[in-house]
LODOTI-166640 format. One record per residue (C-alpha): x, y, z negated; residue number from 1. Coordinates in Angstrom, 3 decimals, always signed. Layout:
<atoms>
[[X,Y,Z],NUM] ...
</atoms>
This chain:
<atoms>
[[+0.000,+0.000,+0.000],1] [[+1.739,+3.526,+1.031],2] [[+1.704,+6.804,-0.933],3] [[-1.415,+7.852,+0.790],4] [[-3.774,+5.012,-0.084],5] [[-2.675,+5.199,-3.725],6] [[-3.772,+8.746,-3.423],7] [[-6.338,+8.309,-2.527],8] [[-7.228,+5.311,-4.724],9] [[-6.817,+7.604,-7.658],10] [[-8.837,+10.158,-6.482],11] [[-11.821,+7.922,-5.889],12] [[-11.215,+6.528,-9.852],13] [[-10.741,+10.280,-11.204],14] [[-14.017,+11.207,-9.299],15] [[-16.143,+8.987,-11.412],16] [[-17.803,+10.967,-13.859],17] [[-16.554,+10.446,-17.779],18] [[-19.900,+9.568,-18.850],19] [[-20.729,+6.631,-15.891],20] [[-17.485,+4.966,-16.904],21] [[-18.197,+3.173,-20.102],22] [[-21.119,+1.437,-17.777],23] [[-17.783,+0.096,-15.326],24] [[-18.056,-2.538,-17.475],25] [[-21.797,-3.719,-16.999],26] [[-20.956,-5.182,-13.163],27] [[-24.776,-4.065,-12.902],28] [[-25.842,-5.368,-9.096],29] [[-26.929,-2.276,-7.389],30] [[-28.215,-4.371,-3.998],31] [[-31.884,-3.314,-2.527],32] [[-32.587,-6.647,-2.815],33] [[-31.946,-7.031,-6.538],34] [[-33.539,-4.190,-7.208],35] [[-37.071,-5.572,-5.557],36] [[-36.606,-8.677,-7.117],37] [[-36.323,-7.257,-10.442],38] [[-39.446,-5.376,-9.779],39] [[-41.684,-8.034,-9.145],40] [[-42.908,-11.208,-10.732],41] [[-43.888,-9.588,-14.190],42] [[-46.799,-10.489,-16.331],43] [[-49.283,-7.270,-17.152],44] [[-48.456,-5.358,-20.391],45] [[-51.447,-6.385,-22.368],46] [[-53.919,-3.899,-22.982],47] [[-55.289,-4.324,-26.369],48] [[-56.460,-0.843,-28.123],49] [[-54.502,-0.375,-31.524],50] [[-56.380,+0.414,-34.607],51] [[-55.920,+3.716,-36.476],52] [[-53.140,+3.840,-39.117],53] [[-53.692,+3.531,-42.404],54] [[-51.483,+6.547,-42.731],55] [[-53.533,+8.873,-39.409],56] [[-55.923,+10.697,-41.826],57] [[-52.982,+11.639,-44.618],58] [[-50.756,+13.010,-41.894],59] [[-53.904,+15.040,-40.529],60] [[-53.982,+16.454,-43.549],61] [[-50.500,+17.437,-44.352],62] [[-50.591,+19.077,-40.577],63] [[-54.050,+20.550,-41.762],64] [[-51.810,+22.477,-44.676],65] [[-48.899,+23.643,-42.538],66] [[-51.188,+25.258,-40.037],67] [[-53.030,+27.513,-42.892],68] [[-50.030,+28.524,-43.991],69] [[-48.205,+29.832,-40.046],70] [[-51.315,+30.892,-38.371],71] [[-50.425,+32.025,-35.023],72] [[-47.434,+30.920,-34.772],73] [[-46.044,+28.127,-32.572],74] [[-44.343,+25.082,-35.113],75] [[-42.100,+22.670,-33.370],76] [[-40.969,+19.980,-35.012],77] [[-38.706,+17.681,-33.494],78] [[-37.231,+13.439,-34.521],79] [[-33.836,+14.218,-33.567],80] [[-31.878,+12.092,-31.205],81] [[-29.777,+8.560,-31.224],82] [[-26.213,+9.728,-33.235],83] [[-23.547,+7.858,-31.473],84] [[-21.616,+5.719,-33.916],85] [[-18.561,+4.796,-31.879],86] [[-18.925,+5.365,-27.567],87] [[-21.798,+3.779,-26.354],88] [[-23.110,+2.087,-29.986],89] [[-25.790,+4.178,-32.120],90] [[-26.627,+4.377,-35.447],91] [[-30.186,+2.624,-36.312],92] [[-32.705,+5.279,-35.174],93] [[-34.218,+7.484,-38.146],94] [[-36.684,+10.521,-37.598],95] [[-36.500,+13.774,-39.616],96] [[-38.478,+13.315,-42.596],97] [[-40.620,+16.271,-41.779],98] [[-41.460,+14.830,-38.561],99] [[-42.215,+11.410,-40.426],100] [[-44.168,+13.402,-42.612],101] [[-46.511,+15.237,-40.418],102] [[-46.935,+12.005,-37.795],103] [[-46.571,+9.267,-39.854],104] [[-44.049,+7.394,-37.796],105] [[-41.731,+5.533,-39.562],106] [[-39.268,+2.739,-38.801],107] [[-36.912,+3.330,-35.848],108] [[-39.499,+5.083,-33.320],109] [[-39.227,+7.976,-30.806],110] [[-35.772,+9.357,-30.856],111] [[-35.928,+12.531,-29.098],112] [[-39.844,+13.021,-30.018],113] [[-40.907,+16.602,-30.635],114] [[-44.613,+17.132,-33.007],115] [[-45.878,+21.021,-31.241],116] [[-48.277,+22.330,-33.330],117] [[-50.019,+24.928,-30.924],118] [[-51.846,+28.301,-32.336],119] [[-55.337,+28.541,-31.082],120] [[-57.743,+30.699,-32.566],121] [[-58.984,+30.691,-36.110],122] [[-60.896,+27.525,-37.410],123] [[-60.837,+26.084,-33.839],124] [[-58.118,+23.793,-34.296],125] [[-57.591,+20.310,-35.203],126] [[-60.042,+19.744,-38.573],127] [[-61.233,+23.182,-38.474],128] [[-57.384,+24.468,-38.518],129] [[-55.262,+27.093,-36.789],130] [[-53.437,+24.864,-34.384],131] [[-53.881,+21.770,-32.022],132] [[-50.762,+18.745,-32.265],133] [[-49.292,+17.162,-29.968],134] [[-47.029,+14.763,-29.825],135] [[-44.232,+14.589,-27.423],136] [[-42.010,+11.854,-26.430],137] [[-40.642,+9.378,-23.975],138] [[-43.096,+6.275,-22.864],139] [[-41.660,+3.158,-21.776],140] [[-40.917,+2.838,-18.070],141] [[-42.610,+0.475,-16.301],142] [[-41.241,-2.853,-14.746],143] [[-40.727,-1.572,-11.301],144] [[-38.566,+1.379,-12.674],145] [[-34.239,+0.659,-12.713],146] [[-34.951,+2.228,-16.494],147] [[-36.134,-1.005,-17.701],148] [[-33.153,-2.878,-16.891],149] [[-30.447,-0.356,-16.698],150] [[-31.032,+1.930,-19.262],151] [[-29.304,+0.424,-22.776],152] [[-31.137,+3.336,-24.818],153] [[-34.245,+3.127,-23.678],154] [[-35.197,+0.223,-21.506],155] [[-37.387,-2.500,-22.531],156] [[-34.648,-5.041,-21.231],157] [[-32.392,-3.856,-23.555],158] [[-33.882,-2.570,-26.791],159] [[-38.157,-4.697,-26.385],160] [[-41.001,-3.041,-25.547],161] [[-42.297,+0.666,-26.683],162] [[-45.905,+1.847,-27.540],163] [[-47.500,+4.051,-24.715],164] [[-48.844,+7.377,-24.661],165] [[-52.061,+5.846,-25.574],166] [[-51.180,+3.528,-27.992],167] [[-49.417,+6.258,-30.166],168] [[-52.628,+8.447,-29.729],169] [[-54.897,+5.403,-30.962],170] [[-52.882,+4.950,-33.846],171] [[-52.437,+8.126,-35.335],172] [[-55.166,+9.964,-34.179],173] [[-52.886,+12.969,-32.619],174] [[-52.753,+13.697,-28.746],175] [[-49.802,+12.907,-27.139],176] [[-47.657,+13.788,-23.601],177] [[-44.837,+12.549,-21.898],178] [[-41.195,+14.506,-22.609],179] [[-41.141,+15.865,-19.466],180] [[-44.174,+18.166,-20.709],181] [[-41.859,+19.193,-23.577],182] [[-39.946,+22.345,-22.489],183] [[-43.008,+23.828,-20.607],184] [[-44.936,+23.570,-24.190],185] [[-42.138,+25.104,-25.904],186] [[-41.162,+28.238,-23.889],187] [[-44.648,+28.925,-22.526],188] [[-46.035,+32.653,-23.554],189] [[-43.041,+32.853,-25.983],190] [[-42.473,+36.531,-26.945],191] [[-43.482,+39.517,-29.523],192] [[-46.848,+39.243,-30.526],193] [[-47.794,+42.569,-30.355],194] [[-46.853,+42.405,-26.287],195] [[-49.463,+39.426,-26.158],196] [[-46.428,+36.727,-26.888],197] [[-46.503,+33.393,-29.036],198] [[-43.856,+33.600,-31.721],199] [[-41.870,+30.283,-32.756],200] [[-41.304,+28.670,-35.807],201] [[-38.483,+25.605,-35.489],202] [[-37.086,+22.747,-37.817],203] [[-33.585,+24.061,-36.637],204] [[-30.541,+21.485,-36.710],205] [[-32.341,+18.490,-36.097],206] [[-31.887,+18.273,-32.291],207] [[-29.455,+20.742,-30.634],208] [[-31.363,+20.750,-27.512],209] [[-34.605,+21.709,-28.863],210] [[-32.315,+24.424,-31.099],211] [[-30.461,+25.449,-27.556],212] [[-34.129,+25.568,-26.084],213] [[-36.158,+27.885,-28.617],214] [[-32.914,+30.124,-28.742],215] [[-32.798,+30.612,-24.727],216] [[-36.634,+31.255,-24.811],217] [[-36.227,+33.685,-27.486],218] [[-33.526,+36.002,-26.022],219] [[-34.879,+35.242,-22.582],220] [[-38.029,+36.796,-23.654],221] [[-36.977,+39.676,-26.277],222] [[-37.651,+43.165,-25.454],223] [[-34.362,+44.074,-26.056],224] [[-31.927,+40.822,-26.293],225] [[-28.552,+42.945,-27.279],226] [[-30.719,+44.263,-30.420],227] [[-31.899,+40.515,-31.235],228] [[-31.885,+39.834,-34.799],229] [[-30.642,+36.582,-35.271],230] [[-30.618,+36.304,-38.663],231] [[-33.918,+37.297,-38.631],232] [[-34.766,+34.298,-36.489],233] [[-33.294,+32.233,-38.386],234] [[-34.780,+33.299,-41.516],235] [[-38.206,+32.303,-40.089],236] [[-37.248,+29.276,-38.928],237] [[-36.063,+28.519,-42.530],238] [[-39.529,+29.155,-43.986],239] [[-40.793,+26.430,-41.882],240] [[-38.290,+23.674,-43.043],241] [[-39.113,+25.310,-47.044],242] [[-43.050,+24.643,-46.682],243] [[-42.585,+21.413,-45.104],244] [[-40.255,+20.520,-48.172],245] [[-42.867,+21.916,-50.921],246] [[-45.646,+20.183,-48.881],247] [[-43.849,+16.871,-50.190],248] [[-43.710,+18.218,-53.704],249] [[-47.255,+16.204,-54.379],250] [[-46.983,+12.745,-53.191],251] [[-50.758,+11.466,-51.683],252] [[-52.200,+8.069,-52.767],253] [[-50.524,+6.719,-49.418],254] [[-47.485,+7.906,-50.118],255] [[-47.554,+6.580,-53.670],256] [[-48.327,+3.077,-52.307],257] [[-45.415,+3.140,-50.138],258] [[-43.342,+4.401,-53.119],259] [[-44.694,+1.431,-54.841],260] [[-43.541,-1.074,-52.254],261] [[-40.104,+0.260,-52.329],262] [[-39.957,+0.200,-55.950],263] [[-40.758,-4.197,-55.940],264] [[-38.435,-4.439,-52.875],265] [[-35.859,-2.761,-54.508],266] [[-36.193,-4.838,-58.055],267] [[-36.125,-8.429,-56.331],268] [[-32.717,-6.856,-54.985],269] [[-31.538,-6.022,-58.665],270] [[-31.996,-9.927,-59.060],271] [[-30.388,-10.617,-55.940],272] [[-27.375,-9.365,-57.007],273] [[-27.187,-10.842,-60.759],274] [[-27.425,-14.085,-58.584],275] [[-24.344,-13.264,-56.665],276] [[-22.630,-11.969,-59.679],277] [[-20.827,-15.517,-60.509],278] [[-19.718,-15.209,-56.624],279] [[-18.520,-11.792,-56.766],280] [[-16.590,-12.009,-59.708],281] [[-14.281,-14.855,-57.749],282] [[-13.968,-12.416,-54.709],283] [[-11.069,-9.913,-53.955],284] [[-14.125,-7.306,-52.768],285] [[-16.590,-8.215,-55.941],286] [[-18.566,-5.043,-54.863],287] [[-18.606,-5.604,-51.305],288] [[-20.683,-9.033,-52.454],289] [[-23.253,-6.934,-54.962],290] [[-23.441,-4.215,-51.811],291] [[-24.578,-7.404,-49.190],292] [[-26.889,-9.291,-51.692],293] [[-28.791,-5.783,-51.918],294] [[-28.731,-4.876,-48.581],295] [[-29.892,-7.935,-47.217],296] [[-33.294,-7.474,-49.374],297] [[-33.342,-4.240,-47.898],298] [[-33.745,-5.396,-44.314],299] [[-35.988,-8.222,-45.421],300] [[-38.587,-6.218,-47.029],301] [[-37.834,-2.591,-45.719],302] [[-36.452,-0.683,-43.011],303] [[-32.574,+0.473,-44.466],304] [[-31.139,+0.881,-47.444],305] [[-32.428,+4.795,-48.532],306] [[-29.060,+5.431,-48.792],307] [[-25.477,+4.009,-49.031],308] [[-25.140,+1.579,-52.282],309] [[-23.319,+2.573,-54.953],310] [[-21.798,-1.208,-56.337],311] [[-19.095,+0.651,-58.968],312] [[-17.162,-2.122,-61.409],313] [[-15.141,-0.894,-64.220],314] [[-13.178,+2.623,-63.768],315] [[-15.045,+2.792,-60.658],316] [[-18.284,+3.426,-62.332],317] [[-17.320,+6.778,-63.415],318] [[-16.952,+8.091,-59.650],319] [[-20.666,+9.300,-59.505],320] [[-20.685,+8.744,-55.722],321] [[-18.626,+5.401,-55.616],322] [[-19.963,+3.822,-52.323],323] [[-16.418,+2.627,-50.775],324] [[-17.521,-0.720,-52.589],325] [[-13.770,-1.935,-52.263],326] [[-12.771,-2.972,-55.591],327] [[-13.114,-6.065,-57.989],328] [[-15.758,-7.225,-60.072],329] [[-13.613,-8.535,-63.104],330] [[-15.091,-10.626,-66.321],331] [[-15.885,-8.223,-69.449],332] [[-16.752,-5.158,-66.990],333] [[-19.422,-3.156,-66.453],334] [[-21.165,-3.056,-63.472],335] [[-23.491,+0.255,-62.274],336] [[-25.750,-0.682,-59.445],337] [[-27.479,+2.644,-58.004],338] [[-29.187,+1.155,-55.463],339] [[-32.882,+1.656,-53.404],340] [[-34.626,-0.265,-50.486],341] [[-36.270,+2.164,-48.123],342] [[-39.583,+0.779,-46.841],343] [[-40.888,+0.590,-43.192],344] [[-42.737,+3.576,-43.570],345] [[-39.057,+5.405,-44.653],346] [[-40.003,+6.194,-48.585],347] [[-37.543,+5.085,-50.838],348] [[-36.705,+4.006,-54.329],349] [[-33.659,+5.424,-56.597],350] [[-32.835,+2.600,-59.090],351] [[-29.103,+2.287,-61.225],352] [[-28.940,-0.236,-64.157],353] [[-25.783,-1.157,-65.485],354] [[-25.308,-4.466,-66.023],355] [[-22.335,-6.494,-67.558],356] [[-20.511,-8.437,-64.918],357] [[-20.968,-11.726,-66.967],358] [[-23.695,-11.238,-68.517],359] [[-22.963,-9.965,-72.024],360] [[-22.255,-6.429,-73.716],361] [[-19.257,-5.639,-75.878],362] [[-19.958,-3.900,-78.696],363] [[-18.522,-0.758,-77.171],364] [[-20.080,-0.787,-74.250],365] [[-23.351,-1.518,-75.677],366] [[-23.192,+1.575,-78.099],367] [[-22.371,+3.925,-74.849],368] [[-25.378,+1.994,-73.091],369] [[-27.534,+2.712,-75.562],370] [[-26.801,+6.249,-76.214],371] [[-27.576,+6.628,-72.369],372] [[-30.685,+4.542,-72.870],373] [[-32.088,+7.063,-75.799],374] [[-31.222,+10.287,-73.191],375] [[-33.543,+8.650,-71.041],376] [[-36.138,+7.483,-73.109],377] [[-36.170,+11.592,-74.190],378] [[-36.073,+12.357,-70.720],379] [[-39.428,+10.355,-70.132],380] [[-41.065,+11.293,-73.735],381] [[-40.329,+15.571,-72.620],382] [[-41.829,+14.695,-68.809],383] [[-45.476,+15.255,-69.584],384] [[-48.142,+17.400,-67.099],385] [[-47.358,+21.321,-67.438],386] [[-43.988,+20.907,-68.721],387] [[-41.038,+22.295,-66.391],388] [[-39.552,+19.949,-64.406],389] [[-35.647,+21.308,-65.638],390] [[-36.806,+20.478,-69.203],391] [[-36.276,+16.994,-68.789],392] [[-32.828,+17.566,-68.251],393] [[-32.581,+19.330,-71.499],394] [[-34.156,+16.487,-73.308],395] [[-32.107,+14.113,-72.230],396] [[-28.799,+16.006,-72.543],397] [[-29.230,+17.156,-76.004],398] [[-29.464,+13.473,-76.827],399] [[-26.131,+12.857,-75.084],400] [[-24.211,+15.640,-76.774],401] [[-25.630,+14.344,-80.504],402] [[-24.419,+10.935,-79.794],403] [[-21.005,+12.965,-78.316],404] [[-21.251,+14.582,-81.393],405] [[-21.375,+11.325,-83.773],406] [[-18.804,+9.580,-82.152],407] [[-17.089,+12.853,-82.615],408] [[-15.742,+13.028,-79.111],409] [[-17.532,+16.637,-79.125],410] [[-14.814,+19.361,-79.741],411] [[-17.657,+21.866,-80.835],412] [[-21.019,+21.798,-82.434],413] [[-24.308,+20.126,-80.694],414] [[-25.566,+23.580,-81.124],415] [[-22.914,+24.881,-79.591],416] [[-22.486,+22.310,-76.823],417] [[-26.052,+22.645,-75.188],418] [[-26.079,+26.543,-75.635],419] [[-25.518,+28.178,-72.172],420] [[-22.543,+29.548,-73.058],421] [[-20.975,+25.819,-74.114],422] [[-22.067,+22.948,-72.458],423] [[-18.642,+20.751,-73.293],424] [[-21.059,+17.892,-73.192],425] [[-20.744,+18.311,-69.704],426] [[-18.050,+16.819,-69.191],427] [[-19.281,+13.057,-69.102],428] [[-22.331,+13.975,-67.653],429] [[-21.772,+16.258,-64.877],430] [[-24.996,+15.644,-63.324],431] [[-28.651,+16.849,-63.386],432] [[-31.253,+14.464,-64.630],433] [[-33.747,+14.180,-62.447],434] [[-34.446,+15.018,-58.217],435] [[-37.623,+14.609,-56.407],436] [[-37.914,+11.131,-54.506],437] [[-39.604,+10.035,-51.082],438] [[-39.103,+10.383,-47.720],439] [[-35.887,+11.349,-48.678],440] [[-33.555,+9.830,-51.536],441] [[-33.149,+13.958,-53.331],442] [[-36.699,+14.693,-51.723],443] [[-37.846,+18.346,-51.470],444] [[-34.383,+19.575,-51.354],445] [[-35.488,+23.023,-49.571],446] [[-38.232,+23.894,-51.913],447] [[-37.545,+27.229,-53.929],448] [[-35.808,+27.472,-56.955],449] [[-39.537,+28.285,-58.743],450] [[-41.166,+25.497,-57.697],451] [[-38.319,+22.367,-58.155],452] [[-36.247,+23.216,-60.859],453] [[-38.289,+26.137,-62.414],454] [[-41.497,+24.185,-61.491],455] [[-44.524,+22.423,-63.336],456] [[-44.662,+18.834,-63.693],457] [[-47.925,+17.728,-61.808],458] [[-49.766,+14.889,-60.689],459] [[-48.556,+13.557,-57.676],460] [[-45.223,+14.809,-58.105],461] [[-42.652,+11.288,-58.291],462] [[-39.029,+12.050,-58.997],463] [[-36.039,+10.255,-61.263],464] [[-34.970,+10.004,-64.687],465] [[-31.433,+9.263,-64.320],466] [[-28.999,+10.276,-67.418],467] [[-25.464,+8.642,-67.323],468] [[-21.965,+9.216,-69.746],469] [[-18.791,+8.220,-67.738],470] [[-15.570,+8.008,-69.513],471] [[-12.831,+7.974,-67.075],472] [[-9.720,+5.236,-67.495],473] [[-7.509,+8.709,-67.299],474] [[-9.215,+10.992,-69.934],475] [[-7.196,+11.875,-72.680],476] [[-9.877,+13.538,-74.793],477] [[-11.311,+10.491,-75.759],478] [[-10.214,+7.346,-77.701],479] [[-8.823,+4.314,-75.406],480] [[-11.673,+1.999,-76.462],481] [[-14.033,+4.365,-74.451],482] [[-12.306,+4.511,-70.995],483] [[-13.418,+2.797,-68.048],484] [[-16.723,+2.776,-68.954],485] [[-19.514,+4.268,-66.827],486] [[-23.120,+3.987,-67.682],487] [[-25.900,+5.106,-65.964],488] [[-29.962,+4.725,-66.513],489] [[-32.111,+5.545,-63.751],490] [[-35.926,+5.075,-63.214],491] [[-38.245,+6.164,-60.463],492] [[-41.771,+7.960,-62.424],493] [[-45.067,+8.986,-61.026],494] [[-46.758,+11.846,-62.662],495] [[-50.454,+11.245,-63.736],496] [[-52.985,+13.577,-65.076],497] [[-52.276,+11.086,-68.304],498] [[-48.323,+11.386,-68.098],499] [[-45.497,+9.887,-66.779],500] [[-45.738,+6.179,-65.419],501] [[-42.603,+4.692,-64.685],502] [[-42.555,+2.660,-61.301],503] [[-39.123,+1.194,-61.839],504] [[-40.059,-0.587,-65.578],505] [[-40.505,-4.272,-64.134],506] [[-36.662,-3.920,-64.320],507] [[-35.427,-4.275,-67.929],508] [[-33.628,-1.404,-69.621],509] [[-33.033,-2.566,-73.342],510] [[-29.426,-3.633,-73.448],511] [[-31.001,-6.948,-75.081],512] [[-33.668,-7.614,-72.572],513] [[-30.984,-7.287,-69.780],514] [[-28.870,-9.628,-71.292],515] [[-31.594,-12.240,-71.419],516] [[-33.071,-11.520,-67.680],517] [[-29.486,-12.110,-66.477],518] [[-29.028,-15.228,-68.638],519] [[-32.398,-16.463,-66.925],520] [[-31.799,-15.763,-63.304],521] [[-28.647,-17.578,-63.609],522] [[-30.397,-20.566,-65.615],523] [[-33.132,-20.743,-62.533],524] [[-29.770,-20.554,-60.153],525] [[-28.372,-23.654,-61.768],526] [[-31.268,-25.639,-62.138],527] [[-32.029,-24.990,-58.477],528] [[-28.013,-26.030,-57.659],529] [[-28.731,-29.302,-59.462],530] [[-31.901,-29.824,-57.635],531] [[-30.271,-29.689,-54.913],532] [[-27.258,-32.274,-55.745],533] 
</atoms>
């Protein structure tokens, strides 16, 4: 081959575009022929009518609620997209909450969906509402379409069949339109009201094309786009991701049921993992054995994990955030399991117990578990209906620093220690006590400061008692027979008009009761090893 050919060989390779190459090595047949064949010869998608979600009417109403509150105003509300994990492989598929919210879609559905809540005028929307929703997204292709075989994201070849424009509608009640409607339905009449134009109100930095889209429609259409007030923009776009936040403050009888399901999903995985203790406690990666046995309950009764486990043995325990999951599970240990299954319908539980790796408390680490065990017990006696939700926190710290205190680990007073000005308690619980829980593991996050931390404990309202004490292997402000022990109590509650309930009490908190739930999974293991010999 001369100089020229190679030239020109390279040329043709360079040519290819970056993002067609990782398909070089599908050796996908591009013949006519194939492509007929492939088209034909398929059995009719069956056309059975879906029945209404159990969810349709909640989500009506939560859409109902938005629309009083941005009359006029154009709400878009997008899933988000597939996030690449490494080149062509993507994370499992996970809406925005506030998009799960207001649909009800859950599991892995619709990447690249957008909700449009359109203004129309007053009382002549959906329910007697301000607006009309629609639901936006991508159908499946049909079988005579190259999509359904050569299109890994979204083909039925590749990733099984999709509902339909009318299947989606059926089941939750809300219209629906193909993608390619989307950008018309976005930037249509967009302007200043007072010049006749629709303003727009967006969940910003959930999809960067939707974000790229409203922005270009905005200056596009501004009366003066050198003047345009950004920050301004932005600022309303932020009170739309706030309400949608608060609007999950009070969880719905559906939502409580799905709470509910998490909850028992996530306690048979609390046993699930005593039963692998014996195993992990032989293994070089003890935690990486408690982190499977949980999150294989979580994909047999749930959708995901609600977030990344936290398996933390020993010294480990004291990293509040110990998910790396790398370390030993050693005999005589303590072992913190913060752990929640997140159900289809994307709710989650928030459940730690810490549990000694063989099955047995020393009498140190008993004393710190029970000190912890007391915070939290004051954490639940304080959370009653019209109390403030940071209260709780103060309940159960105070206990904290006046076991600190007896122990005399506390270098001041308990007075001292819980005033503002102190707070040397602190230092082995660095934490708050308690976050909202639901569609998201610390729910609510952008509600204002008045009504989450500052707000009124209220029916409906589910959230986490969760008080710890870690005392690090390296703290020198504390005697040795202390260090490397982490302990950390946390239960998911439901507020009723009669007081707290706690959702997460099937699993046992008593430092005795433990003891004797481990010692009688890993009786029923045995006896079901000798059945089996």
């Amino acid at each position: 081959m001369n100089d020229a050919e190679n030239t020109q060989n390279m040329d043709t390779a360079n040519s290819q575009p970056l993002e067609e190459r990782v398909n070089n090595r599908s050796q996908r047949p591009t013949s006519d022929a194939f492509k007929a064949f492939m088209a034909s010869n398929w059995a009719p998608a069956p056309q059975v009518t879906p029945a209404r979600d159990a969810v349709a009417d909640h989500a009506a109403r939560r859409r109902r609620t938005i629309s009083e509150l941005f009359k006029g105003e154009r709400l878009v509300i997008p899933a988000g997209p597939l996030k690449v994990r490494s080149n062509d492989c993507d994370y499992r598929f996970r809406p925005h909450s506030g998009f799960a919210h207001l649909t009800g879609l859950g599991l892995d559905h619709e990447p690249d969906a957008v909700l449009i809540l359109e203004p129309v005028a007053e009382g002549k929307g959906d329910d007697g509402g301000h607006h009309t929703a629609t639901l936006y997204f991508r159908p499946l292709a049909g079988r005579d379409t190259e999509q359904f075989y050569a299109d890994s994201r979204a083909g039925e070849f590749w990733i099984g069949a999709r509902p339909t424009l009318a299947e989606f509608e059926a089941r939750l009640g809300l219209p629906t339109a193909h993608i390619s409607e989307l950008e018309m339905a976005i930037t249509k009449n967009v302007g200043a009201p007072e010049i006749g134009g629709i303003s727009i109100r967006l969940v910003r930095k959930v999809d960067e094309n939707i974000d790229a889209l409203v922005d270009t429609a905005r200056y596009n259409t501004a009366k003066d786009p050198e003047t345009l007030d950004l920050g301004e923009l932005d600022a309303l776009d932020e009170k739309l991701s706030e309400a949608l936040s608060e609007l999950r403050l009070l969880k719905d009888e559906w939502e409580i049921e799905q709470m509910k399901i998490a909850v028992a999903a996530t306690v048979e995985g609390f046993a699930d993992v005593v039963r692998a203790l014996p195993r992990a406690l032989t293994h070089k990666r003890g935690e990486r054995v408690v982190e499977g046995a949980f999150f294989a309950r979580a994909r047999e009764e749930g959708n995901e994990l609600g977030y990344d486990t936290i398996a933390a043995s020993g010294n480990n325990a004291t990293v509040l955030h110990w998910n790396r999951n790398s370390g030993t599970v050693n005999a005589g240990e303590l072992l913190l399991l913060d752990a929640g299954v997140e159900a289809d319908s994307l709710y989650t539980a928030d459940v730690t117990r810490t549990l000694p790796a063989t099955g047995t408390f020393t009498d140190v680490q008993r004393k710190v578990y029970e000190a912890v065990l007391d915070a939290a017990d004051a954490g639940f006696a304080a959370a009653q209906p019209g109390v403030r939700f940071r209260d709780i926190h103060t309940a159960a710290t105070t206990v904290l620093a006046e076991r600190l205190a007896e122990w005399g680990l506390l270098p001041v007073s308990v007075e001292e220690a819980i005033s503002p000005e102190g707070q040397q308690h602190r230092r082995w619980m660095p934490h708050g006590t308690s976050h909202h829980l639901g569609l998201d593991v610390h729910d609510c996050a952008q509600a204002k400061r008045e009504l989450y931390l500052d707000g009124i404990l209220t029916e409906g309202m589910v959230f986490t008692i969760e008080p710890g004490l870690y005392f690090k292997d390296e703290d020198l402000a504390i005697p040795a027979e202390y260090r490397g022990i982490g302990v950390r109590i946390e239960d998911d509650i439901l507020m009723t008009a009669d007081g707290p309930v706690n959702l997460s009490a099937a699993l046992p908190r008593k430092a005795d009761d433990v003891e004797s739930w481990m010692a009688g999974i890993y009786q029923e293991a045995q006896g079901q090893a000798s059945t089996k010999a």
